[in-house]
N, C-alpha and C positions, 0 to 999 in steps of 0.2 A: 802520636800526639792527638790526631785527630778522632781515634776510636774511643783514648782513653778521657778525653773532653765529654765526649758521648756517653759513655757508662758515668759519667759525673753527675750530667746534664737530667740524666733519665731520674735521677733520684732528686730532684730539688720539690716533686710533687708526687711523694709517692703513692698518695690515695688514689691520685686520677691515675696511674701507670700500671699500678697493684689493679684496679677496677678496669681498664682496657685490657690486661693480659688477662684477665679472670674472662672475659669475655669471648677470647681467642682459646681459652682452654677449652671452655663450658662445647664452642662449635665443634673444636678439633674431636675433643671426650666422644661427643653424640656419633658425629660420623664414625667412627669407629665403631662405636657398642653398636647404631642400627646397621653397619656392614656385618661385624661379628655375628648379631643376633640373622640377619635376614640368609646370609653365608651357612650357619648354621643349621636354620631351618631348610635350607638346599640340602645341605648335607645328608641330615638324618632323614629326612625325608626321602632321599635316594638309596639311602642303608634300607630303611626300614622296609623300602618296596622289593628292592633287588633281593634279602635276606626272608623276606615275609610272603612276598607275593607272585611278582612280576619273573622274579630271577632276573639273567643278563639280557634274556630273549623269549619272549612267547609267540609260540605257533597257535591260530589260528586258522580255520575253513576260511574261504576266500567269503567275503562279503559280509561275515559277522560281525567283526571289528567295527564296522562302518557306522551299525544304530545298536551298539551292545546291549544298550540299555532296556532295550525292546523286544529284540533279539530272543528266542529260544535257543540256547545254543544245542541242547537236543538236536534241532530242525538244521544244524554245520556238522555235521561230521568230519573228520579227517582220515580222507583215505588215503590209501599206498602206503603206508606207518612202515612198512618193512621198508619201503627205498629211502623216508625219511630217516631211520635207524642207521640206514648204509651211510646218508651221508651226515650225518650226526657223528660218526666211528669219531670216539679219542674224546669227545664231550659225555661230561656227567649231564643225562634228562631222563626228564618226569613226564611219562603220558599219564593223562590224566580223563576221567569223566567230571565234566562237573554240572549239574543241572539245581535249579530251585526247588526249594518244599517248604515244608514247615514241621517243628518239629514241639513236640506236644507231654508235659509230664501228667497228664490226665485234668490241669485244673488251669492251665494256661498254655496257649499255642502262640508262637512263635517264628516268622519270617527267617530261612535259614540258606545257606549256602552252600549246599550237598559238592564234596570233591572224595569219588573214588579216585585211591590212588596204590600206585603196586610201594611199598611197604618203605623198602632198601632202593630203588630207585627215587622215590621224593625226598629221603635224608641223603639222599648224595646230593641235592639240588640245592634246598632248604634247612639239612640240619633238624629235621621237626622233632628229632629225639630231645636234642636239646635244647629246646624251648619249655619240654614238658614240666608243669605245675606240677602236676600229683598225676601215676597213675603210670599206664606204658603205650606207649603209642601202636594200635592196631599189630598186638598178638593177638587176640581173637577172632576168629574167620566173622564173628555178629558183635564186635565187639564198635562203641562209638568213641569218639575221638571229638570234644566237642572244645569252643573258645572259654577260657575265663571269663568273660565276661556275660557272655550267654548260659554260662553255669549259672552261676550269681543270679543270674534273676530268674532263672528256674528254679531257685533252690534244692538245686540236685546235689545227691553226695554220689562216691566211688561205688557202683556198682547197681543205682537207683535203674531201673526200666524206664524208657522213652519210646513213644513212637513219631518215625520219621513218617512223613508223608508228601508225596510228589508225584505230577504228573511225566508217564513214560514217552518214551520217544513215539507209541504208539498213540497218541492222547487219551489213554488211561490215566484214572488214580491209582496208585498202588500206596503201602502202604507195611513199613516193618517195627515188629518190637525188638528193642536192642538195649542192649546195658552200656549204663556210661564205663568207658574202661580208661578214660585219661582227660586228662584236664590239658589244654596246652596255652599256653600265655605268650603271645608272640611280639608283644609293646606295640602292635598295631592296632589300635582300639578300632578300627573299621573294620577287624580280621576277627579279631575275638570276640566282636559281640555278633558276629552272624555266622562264623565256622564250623561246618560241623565234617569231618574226618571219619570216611568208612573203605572198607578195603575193594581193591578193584572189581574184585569176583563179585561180591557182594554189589556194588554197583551196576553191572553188568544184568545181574537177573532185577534190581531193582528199577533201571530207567530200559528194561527191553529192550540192550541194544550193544553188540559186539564192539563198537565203535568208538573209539575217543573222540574227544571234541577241542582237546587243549593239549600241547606239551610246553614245558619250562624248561630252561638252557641254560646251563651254567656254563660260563666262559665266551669269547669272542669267535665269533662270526667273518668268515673271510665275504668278499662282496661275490666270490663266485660261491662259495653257499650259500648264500642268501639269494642268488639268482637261480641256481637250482633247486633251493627248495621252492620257489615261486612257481616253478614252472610243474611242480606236483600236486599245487593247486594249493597253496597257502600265503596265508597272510601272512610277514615276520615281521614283529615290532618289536624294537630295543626298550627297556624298561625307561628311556627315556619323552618316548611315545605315549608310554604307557601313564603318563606322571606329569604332561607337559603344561596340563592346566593350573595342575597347586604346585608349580615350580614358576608360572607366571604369573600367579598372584606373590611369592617371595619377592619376584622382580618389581614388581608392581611398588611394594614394602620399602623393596631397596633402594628404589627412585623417589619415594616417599620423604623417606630416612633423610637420604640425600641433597633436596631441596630446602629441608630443614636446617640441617645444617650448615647447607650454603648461606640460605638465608642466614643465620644468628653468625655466620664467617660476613658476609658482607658487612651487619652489623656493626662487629667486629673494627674492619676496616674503618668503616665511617666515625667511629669513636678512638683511633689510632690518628685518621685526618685531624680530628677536631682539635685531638691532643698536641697535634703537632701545630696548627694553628694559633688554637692559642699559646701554645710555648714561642711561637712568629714575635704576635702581637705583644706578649709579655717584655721579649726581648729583643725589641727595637733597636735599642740606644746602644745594647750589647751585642749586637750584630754592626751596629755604624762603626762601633767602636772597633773591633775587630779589623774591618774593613780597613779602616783608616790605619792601622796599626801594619797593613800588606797583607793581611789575610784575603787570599783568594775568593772569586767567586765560588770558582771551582771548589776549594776548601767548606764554604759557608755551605754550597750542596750539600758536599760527605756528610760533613758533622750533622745535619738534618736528615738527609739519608741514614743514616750509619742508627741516630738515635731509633728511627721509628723501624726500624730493621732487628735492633737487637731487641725493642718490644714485641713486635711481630714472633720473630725465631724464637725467642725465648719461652713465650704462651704457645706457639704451636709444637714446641718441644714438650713442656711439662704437661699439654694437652694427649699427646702422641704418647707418654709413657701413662698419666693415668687411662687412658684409653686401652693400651694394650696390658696394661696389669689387669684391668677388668677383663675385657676379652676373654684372656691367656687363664683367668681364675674360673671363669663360668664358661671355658672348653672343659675343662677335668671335673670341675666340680657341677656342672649344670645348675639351671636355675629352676625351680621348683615351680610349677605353674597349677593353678586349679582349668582342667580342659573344657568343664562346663561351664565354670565364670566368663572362661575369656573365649567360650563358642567355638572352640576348635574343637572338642574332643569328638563330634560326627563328623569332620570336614576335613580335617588335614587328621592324616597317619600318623600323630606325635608321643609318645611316651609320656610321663609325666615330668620329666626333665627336658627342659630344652637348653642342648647343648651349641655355645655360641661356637666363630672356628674362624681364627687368625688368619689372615690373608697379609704377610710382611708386604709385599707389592703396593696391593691397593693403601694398606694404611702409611706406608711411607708416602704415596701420593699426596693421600688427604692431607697429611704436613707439609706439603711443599707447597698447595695448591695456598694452604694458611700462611705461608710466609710469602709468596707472590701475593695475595691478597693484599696482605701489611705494605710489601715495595709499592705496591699501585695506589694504592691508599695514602700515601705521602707524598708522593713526587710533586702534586701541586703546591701542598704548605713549601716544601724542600726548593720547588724553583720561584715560586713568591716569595722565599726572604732574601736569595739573591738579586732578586731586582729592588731592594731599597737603596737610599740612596742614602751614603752614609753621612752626610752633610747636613740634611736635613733633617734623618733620626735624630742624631745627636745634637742638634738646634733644638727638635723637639722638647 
């Protein structure tokens, strides 16, 4: 009796209850899409490294790691490569050279990312066959291997002459002419506008120097490999390591998102109180009356309670489903972004989709957390109409 007095009640003003649940929606909606979106951006941004760059695990010379930025990695070599091998056994890896240059089509030079690498070893890692644009990736013993992006703005076609140029691990400039033989596109705009792909040999005579300076690891790491490789004089970082700054600006996003939401949820709350207050104040004489008639206090609570509950549940429910129908549509279908308008395309790793990504957990919370907002939100109007007195209301 007392639920269905409630579901009466809620309707006798529906503008104001329609405009409180639209309020509860609007918060529930947002936390959802900035968890989806920021969730998201974790995501692919962990795809896009482990798949593009970082792999599961990169080896590192002891101390490089530390100011990379500055760093010659030339000047870290990684020795003992045969005992790292042995205990690598059963893992797909990539040793690698990788050193800076620049690389030149006669009328514009270019800032580049030189990575010797041996051919079938870096597609067991990375896949790089299958990222290729146009072209084949390093069948040519002098063949180049360069990003889409850095194509494009050299205006190079398949088989155009470039020269690379870079200083040797001896501090020499050296300097080779090579034909472009493949284009590779790896959705990492940090990757393809500075990549350039040449084969190990060829690296080898070009930075004067027998020696790798990087291997990439596909697959999990036990912590006694990881203590034995340290002890052959390397650094091993998880691609989490690798990633942990623009994984803390998501975070950053996502606590963003969060406060917003809260906030327009408090909101929320506070125009659920009001609503219920003045339904108090409205109905005075209809609560004396009640009263006098044996209605409980106990009773006069529920039905106060009960109403601003099923407003509550109600808006964090139809909040909770447009939230996840969005979501759940722009994980498959991603959302189209320009990378230069909205300053990400140098800074974060992202494709030109940014795909959002369901988290049933957390957005169940964010419903629950809207409907405990709603209960707390009323209990004051809910225990102030049981304390009227119903003798005097109905004198009133």
């Amino acid at each position: 009796m007392i639920l269905k007095m409630a579901f009466r009640n809620i309707f006798r003003h529906r503008i104001r209850t329609v405009l409180t649940m639209v309020t509860m929606i609007v918060g529930i909606f947002l936390a959802l899409l900035g968890e989806g979106i920021n969730s998201g951006l974790e995501v692919q941004v962990k795809d896009i490294y482990i798949n593009t760059e970082t792999a599961d695990y990169k080896l590192y010379a002891n101390g490089f790691y530390e100011d990379k930025e500055d760093n010659d990695q030339l000047e870290f070599p990684i020795g003992k490569s045969d005992s790292i091998a042995g205990l690598l056994k059963g893992h797909n890896f990539s040793p690698r050279i990788s050193f800076k240059g620049s690389i030149t089509n006669g009328l514009e030079e270019l800032s580049v990312d030189i990575l010797g690498v041996e051919k079938d070893m870096e597609n067991s890692v990375f896949n790089r066959k299958g990222y290729m644009d146009s072209g084949t990736f390093l069948n040519e013993p002098e063949g180049v291997v360069i990003g889409s992006d850095l194509f494009q703005l050299l205006h190079l076609k398949l088989g155009d002459g470039v020269t690379l140029i870079a200083r040797t691990s001896k501090n020499s400039i050296n300097a080779y002419d090579l034909s472009v033989e493949g284009v590779i596109k790896t959705g990492n705009p940090l990757l393809d506008s500075r990549i350039v792909f040449i084969n190990m040999d060829l690296a080898k005579k070009f930075a004067d120097t027998e020696s790798i300076n990087d291997i990439a690891i596909k697959g999990e790491l036990s912590p006694v490999q990881i203590m034995e490789l340290k002890k052959l004089g390397v650094d091993v970082l998880s691609w989490h390591d690798e990633v942990k700054g623009i994984l803390e600006i998501a975070r950053i996003r996502r606590k963003a998102f969060a406060i917003i939401s809260f906030t327009i949820l408090l909101m929320a709350g506070v125009g659920i109180a009001n609503t219920m207050i003045m339904a108090m104040l409205e109905r005075q004489k209809e609560i004396g009356i009640m009263m006098a008639n044996g209605m409980s206090r106990k009773d006069i609570l529920l039905l106060f309670l009960g109403e601003g509950t099923i407003v509550g549940t109600v808006g964090s429910f139809l909040g909770f489903i447009l939230g996840t129908t969005f979501v759940l549509y722009y994980q498959k279908n991603g959302i189209a972004i320009n990378l230069d308008a909205a300053g990400l395309g140098m800074s974060i790793p992202i494709s030109e989709k940014l795909y959002t990504y369901f988290d049933l957990t957390r957005s169940i919370v964010f419903m629950l957390i809207g409907i405990l907002i709603s209960i707390l939100a009323i209990l004051y109007p809910s225990i102030k109409s049981t304390r009227l007195n119903p003798i005097e209301v109905i004198r009133d």
